[in-house]
Backbone as JSON, one array per atom type, in Angstrom:
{
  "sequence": "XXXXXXXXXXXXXXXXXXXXXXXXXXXXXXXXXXXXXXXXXXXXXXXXXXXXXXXXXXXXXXXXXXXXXXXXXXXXXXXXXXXXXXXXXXXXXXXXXXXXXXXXXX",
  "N": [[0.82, -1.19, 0.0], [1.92, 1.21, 0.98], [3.82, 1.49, -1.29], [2.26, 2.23, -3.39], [0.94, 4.48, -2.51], [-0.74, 4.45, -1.22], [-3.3, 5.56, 1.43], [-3.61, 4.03, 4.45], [-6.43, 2.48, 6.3], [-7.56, 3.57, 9.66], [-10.12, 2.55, 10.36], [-10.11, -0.16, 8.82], [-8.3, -0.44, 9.82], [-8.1, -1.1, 12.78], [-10.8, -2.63, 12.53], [-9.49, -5.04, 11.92], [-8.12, -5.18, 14.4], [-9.58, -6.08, 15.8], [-10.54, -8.17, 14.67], [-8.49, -10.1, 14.92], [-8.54, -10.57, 17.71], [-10.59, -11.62, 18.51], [-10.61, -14.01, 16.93], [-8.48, -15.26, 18.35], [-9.45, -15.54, 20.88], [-11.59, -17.26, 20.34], [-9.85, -19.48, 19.91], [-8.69, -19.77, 22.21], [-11.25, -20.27, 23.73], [-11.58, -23.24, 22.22], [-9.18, -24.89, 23.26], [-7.39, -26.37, 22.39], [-8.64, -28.98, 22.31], [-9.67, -30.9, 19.74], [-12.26, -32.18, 19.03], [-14.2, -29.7, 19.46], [-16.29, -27.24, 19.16], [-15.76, -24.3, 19.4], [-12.93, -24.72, 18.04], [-13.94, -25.76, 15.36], [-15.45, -23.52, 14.31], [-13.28, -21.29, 14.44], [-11.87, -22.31, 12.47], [-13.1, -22.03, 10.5], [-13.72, -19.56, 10.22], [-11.1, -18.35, 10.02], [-10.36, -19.52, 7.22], [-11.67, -18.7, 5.49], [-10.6, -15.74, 5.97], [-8.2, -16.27, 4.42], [-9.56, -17.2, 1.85], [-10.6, -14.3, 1.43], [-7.69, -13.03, 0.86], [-6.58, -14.61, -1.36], [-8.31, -13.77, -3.52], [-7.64, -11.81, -3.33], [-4.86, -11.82, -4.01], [-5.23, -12.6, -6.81], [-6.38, -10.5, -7.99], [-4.91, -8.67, -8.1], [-2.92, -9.63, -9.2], [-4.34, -9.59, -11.86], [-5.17, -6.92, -12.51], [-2.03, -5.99, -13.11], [-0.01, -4.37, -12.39], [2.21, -1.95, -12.47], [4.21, -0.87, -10.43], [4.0, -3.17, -8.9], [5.31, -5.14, -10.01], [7.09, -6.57, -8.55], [6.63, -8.68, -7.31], [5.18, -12.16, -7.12], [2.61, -12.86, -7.92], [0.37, -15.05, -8.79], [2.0, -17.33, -7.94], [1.73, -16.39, -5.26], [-1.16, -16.61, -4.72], [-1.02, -19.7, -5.39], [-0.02, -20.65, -2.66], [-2.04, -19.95, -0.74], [-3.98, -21.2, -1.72], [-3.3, -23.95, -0.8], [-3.08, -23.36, 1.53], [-5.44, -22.95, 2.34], [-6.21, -25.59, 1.67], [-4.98, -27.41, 3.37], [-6.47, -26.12, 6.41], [-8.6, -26.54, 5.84], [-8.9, -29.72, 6.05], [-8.37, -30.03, 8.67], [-10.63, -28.34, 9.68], [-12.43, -30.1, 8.64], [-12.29, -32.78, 9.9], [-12.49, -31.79, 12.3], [-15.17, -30.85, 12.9], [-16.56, -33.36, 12.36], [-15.87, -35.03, 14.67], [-17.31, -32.91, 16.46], [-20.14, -32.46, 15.28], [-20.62, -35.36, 15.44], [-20.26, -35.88, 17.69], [-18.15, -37.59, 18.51], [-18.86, -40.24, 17.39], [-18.1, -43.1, 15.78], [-15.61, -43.16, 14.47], [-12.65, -43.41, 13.71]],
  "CA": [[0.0, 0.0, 0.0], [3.12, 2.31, 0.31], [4.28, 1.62, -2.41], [1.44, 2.48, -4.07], [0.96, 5.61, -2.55], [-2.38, 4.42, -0.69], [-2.72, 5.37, 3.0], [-4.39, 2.56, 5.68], [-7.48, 3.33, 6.76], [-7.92, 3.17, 10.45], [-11.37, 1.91, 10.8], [-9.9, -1.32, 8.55], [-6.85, -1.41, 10.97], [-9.18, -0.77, 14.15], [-11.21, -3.78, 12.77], [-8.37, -6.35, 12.07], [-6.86, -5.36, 14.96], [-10.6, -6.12, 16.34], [-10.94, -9.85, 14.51], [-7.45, -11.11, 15.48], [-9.0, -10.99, 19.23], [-11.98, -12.21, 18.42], [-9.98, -15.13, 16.62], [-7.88, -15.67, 19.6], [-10.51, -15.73, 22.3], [-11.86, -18.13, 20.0], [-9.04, -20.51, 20.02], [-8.59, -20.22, 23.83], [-12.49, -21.26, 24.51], [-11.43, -24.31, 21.62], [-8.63, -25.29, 24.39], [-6.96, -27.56, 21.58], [-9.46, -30.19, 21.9], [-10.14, -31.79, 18.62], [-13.49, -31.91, 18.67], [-14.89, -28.64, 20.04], [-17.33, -26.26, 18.71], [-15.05, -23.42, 19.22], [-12.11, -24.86, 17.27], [-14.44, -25.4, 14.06], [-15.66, -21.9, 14.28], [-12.45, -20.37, 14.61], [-11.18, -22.81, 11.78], [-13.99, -21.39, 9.11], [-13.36, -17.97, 9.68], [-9.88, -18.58, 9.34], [-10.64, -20.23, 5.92], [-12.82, -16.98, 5.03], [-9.6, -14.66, 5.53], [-7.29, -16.99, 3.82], [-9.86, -16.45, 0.68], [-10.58, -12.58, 0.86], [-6.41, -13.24, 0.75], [-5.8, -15.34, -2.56], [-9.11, -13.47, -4.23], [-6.6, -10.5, -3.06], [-3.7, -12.0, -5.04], [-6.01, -12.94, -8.01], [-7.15, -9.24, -8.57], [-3.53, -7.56, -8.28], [-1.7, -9.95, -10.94], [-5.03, -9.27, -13.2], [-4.31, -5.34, -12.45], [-0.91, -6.05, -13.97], [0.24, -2.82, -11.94], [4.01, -2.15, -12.84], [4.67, -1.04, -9.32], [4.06, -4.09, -8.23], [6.01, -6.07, -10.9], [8.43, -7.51, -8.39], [5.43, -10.12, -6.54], [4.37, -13.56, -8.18], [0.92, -13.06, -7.48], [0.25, -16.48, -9.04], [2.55, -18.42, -6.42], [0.81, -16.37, -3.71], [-2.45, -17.45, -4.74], [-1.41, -21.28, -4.98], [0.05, -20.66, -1.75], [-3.08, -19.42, -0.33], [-4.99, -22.55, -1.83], [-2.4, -25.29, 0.17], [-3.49, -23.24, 3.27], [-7.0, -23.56, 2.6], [-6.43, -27.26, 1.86], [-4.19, -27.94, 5.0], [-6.88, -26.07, 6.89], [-10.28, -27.66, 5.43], [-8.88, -30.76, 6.53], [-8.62, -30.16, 9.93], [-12.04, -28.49, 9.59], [-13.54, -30.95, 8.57], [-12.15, -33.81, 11.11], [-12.86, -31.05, 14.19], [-16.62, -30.57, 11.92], [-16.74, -34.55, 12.14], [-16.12, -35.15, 16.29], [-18.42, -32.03, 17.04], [-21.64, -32.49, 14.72], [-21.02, -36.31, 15.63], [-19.79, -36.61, 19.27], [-16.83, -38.68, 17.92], [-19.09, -41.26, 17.19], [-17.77, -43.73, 14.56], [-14.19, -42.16, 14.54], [-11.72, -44.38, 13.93]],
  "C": [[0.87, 1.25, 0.0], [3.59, 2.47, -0.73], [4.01, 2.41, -3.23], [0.89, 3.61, -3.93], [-0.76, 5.58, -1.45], [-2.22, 4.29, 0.79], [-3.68, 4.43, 3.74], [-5.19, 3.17, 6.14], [-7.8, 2.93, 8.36], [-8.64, 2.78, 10.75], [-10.77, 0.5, 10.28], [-8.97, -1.75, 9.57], [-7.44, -1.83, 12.32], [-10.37, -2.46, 13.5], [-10.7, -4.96, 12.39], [-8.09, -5.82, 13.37], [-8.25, -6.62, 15.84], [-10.74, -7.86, 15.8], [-9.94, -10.48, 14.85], [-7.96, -11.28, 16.8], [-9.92, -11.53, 19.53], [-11.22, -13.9, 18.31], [-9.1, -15.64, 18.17], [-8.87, -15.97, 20.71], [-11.22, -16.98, 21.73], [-11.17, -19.95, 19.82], [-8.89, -20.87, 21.24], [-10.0, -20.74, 23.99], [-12.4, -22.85, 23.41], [-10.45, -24.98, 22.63], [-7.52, -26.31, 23.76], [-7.47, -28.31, 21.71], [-10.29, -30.1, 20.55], [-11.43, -31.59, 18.15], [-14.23, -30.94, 19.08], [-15.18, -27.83, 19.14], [-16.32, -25.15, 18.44], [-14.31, -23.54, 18.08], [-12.64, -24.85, 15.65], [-14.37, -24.22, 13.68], [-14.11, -20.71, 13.86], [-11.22, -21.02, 13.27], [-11.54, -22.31, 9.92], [-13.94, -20.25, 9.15], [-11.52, -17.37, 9.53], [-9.51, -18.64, 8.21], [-11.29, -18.94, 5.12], [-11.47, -16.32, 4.94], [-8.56, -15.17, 4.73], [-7.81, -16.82, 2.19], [-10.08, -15.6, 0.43], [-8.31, -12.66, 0.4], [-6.11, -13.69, -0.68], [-6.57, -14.63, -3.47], [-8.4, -12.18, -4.8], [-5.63, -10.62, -4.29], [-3.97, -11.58, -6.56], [-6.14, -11.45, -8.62], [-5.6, -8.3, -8.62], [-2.74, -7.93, -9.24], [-3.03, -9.11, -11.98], [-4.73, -7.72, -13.27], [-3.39, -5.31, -13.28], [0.0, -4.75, -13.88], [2.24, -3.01, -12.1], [4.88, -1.47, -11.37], [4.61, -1.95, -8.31], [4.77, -5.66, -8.9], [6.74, -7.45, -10.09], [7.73, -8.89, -7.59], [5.12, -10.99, -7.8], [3.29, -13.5, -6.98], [0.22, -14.72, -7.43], [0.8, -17.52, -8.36], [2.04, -17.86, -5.16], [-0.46, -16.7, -3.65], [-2.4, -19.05, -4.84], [-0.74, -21.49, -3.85], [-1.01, -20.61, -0.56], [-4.09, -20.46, -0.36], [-4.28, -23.98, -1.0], [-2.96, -24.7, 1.01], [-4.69, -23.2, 3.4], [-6.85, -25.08, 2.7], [-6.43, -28.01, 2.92], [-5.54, -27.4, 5.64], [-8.72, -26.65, 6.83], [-10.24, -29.17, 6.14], [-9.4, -31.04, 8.03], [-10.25, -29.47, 9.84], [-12.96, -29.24, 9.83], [-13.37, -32.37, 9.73], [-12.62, -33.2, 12.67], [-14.53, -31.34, 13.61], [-17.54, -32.54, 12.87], [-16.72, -34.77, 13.94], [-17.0, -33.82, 16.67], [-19.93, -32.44, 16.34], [-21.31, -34.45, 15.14], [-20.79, -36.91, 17.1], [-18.68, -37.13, 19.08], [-17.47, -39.95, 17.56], [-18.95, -41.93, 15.93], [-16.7, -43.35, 13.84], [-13.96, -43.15, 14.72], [-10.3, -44.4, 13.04]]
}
């Protein structure tokens, strides 16, 4: 955004600073247990900023802005899709002991 000459808008910084604590408070009532409600929750809105993130990438290579020449947009967006992957997984196994109790886990 320096680069570029664009200044940060405090209400956006004021509400990241506002969802990282949210996210965190969310991980502490998950406790690292596996199957807890929390941990999903805090695993899908994880997954949410990870794609406003690669959608991010996606729209700055198509730009094709020459002050930003020196980024591979295109390796930060299939970077962006491994960390959805890695994190869907677990998702879905926390998803799987909460909506089932652990029942039939094996």
């Amino acid at each position: 955004m320096h680069g570029l000459g664009v200044e940060e808008s405090s209400l956006r910084q004021a509400g990241a600073w506002a969802a990282e604590k949210v996210g965190r408070v969310r991980l502490m009532i998950a406790g690292g247990d596996q199957g807890s409600l929390g941990l999903m929750l805090t695993l899908e809105g994880l997954i949410m900023g990870i794609v406003g993130k690669k959608l991010l990438w996606r729209s700055l290579a198509a730009a094709n802005l020459a002050e930003l020449s020196g980024y591979d947009f295109r390796e930060l967006e299939r970077r962006a899709e491994q960390q959805i992957d890695r994190i869907e997984a677990e998702r879905i196994r926390a998803a799987r002991l909460v909506l089932t109790d652990g029942a039939g886990q094996g």
